[in-house]
C-alpha positions in Angstrom: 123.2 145.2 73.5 126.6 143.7 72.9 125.9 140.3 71.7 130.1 139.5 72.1 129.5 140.1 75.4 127.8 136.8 75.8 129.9 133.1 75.5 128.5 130.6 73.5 126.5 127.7 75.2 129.4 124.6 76.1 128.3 121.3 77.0 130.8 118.3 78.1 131.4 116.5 74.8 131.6 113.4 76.7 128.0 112.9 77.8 125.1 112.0 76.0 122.4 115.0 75.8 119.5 113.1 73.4 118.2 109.6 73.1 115.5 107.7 71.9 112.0 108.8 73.3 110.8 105.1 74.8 114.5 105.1 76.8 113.8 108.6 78.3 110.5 107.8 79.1 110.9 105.5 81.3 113.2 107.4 83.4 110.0 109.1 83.8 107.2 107.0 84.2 104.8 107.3 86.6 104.4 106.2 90.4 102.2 103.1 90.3 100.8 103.9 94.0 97.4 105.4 94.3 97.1 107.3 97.5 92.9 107.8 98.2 92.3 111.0 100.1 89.3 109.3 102.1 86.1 111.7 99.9 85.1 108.4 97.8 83.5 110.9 94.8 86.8 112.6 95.0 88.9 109.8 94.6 86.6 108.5 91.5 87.4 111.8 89.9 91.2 111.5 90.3 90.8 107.7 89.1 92.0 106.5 92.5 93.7 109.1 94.5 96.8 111.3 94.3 100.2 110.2 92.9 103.6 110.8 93.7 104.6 114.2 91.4 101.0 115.8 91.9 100.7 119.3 93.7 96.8 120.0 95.0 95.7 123.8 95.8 93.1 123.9 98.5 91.6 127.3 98.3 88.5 129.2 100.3 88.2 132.4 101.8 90.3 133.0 105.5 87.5 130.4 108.1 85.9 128.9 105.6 88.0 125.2 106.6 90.5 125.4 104.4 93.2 124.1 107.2 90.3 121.9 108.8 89.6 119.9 105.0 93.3 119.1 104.9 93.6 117.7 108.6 90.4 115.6 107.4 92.3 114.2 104.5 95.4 113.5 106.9 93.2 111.6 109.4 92.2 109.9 106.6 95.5 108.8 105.2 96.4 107.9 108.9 93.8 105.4 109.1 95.8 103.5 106.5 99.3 104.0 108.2 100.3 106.8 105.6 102.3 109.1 107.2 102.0 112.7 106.4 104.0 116.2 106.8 102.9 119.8 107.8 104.3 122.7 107.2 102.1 124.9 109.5 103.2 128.3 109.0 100.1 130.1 110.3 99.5 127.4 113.2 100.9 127.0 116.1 101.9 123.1 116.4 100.3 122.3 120.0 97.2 124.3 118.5 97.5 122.0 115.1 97.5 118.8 117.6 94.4 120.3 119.7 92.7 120.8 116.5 93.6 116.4 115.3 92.7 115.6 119.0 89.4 117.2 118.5 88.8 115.3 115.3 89.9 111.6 117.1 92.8 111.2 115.6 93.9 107.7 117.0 97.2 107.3 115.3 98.9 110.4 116.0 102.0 108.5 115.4 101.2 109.4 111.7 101.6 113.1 111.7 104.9 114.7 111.4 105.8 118.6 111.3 109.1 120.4 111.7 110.9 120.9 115.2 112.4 124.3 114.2 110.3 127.5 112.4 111.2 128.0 109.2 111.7 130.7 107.1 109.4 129.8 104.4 112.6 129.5 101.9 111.9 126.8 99.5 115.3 125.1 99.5 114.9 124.3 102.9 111.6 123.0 102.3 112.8 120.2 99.6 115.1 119.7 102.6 113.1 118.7 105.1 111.0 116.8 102.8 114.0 115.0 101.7 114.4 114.1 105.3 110.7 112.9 105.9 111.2 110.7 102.6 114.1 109.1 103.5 113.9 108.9 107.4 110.2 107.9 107.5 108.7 107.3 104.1 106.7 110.2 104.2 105.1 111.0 100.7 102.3 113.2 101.9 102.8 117.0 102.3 100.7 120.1 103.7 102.0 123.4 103.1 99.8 126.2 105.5 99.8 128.3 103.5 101.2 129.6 100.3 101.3 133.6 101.4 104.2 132.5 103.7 106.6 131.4 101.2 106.2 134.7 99.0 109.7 137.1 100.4 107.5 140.3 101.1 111.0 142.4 100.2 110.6 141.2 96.4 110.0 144.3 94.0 108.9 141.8 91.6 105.7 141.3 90.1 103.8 139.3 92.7 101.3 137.8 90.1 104.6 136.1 88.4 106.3 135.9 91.9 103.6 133.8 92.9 103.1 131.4 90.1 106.8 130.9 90.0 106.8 129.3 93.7 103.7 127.4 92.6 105.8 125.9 89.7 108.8 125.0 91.7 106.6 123.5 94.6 105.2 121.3 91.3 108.6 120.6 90.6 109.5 119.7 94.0 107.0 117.2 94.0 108.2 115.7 90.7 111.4 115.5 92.0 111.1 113.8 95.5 108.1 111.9 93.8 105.7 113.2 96.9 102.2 114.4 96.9 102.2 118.4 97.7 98.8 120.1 99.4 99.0 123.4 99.3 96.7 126.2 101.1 95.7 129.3 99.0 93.4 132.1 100.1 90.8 133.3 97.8 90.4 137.2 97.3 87.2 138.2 99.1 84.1 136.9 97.8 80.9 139.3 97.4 77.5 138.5 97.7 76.2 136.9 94.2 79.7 136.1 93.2 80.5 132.9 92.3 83.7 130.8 93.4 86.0 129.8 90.6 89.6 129.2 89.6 89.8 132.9 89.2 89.0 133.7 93.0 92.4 132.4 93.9 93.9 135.0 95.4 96.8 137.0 93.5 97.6 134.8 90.8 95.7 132.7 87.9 99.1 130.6 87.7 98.5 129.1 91.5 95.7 126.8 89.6 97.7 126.7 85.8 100.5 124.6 88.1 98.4 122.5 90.5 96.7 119.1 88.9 93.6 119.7 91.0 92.3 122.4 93.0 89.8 122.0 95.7 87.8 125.0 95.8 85.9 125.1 99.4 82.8 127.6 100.9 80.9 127.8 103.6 77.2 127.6 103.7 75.5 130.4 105.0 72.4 130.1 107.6 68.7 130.6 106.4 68.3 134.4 106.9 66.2 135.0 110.1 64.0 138.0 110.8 64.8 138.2 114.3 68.1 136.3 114.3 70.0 137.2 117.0 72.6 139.8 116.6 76.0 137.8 118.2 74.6 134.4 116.0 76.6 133.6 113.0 75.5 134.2 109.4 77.2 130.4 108.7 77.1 127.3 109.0 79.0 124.1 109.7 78.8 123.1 106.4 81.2 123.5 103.5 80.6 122.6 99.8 
């Protein structure tokens, strides 16, 4: 390697590039609001709530409510007038609004999603979140799901591919001071095997960048003797 090849690193003398640590700091200090998601054991945990900056992996195996725990928590944010966004990438948007009528959602008014598809490209994401911030004050985001933002074309190591979305989503929320949900799949989990931050599909880095991962499963049925063939093996239940 040529090391002439490369220029030296050039900065404009004319701005400042250090300064005292309590003067940087509080260009970043923390968003005072608290944001509860509505679980009241949850919210103990997280010493309130979410805050503006944090990005939250919800996580469970494909019907096990991942999509249905987040609507919960909007419904719940609704109830207090805060608005949220959806990016629903796997749902159609009048099937999303049949599933919130379902739950009795009374202040629709409080959901917002996009009008166009998008491409899953994370630029336009910040974007459109940019919009929601400034048009309507919206601080809360769903993202359904993180499988739709990885470019199938890349070559690249999906493992690192992966995390490395997961790390700019985190720095999306740091930098439009919003509160990210995202939706993972777990890999498939076998009988006897327990759920952990390992199950999360593809990459251990989707949890190393997330500040708290919900980890959901659901309960299975009592095993019957003669249970009927066409009867489910689960419940309604999720822990």
């Amino acid at each position: 390697m040529d090391i002439n090849k490369f220029e030296p690193f050039k900065i404009n003398s004319s701005f400042r590039t250090i300064d005292l640590l309590e003067r940087v700091a509080e260009n970043y200090k923390p968003d005072n609001l608290v944001f509860p998601i509505g679980f009241p054991i949850f919210d103990t945990a997280m010493d309130g709530g979410v805050r503006g900056g944090e990005l939250i992996t919800i996580s469970a195996m494909t019907g096990h409510g991942k999509t249905t725990f987040c609507q919960q928590i909007t419904v719940n944010f609704a109830k207090n007038n805060i608005p949220c966004l959806w990016f629903s990438f796997e749902m159609n948007p009048f099937y999303l609004q049949e599933k919130f009528i379902k739950m009795e959602l009374l202040k629709k008014e409080m959901i917002y999603t996009t009008i166009q598809e998008l491409s899953g490209q994370l630029n336009e994401i910040e974007y459109r979140i940019k919009e929601g911030y400034d048009e309507n004050a919206i601080k809360i985001i769903f993202c359904d799901h993180l499988h739709y933002l990885i470019p199938l074309t890349e070559a690249k190591n999906s493992s690192l591919l992966i995390g490395g979305i997961v790390r700019e989503l985190k720095k999306m929320a740091i930098r439009n001071n919003v509160i990210i949900f995202l939706i993972a799949h777990t890999k498939k989990i076998y009988q006897g095997e327990k759920l952990d931050l390992s199950s999360i599909r593809d990459s251990s880095l989707v949890a190393q960048e997330s500040d708290y991962v919900f980890l959901l499963e659901r309960l299975k049925k009592p095993h019957k003797q003669n249970q009927e063939l066409n009867d489910t093996e689960w419940t309604n239940e999720t822990k």
